[in-house]
C-alpha positions as CSV (number, residue, x, y, z in Angstrom):
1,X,34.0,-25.2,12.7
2,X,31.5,-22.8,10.7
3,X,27.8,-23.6,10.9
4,X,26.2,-23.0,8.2
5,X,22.9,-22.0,9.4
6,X,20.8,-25.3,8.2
7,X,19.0,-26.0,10.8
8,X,17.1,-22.6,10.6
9,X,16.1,-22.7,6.6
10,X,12.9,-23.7,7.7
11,X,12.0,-21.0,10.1
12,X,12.9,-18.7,7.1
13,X,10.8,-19.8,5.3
14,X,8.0,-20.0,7.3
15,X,8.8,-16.1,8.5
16,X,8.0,-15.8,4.6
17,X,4.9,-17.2,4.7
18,X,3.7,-15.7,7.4
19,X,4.7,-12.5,6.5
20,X,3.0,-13.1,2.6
21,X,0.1,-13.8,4.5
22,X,-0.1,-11.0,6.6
23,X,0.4,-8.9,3.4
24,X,-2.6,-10.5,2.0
25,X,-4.6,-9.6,5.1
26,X,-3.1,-6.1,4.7
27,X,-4.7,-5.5,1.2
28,X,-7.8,-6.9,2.0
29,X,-8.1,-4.6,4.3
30,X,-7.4,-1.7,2.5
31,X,-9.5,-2.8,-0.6
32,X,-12.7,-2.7,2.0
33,X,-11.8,0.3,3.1
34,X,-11.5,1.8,0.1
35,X,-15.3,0.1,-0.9
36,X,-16.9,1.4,2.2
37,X,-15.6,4.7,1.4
38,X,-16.8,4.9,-2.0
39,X,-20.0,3.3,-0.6
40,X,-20.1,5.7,2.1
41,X,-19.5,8.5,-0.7
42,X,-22.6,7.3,-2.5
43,X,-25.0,7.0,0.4
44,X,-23.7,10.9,1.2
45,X,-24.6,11.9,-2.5
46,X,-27.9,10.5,-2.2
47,X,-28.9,12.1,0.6
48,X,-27.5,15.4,-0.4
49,X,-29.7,15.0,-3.7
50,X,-33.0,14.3,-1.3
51,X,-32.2,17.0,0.8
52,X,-31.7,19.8,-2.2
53,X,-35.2,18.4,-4.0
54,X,-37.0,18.8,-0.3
55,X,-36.3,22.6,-0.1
């Protein structure tokens, strides 16, 4: 006889959930990465500006 493959719907869908979640994590990431770059971008501008006034 054929089994239909009920007893793992779950585990799907918990793989999906898991895997949504570590997609989350994923763009968080990369959204604070992109913000410390620009921040890091900024901090670099600033100095550059002090440096060019001081000489």
């Amino acid at each position: 006889m054929a089994e239909l493959g009920i007893d793992h719907a779950g585990n799907g869908l918990g793989e999906a959930r898991h895997q949504a979640r570590q997609a989350g994590y994923v763009h968080h990431v990369h959204v604070m990465l992109v913000a410390a770059s620009i921040a890091a971008a900024g901090i670099l501008a600033v100095a550059a500006t002090m440096m060019t006034t001081l000489f």
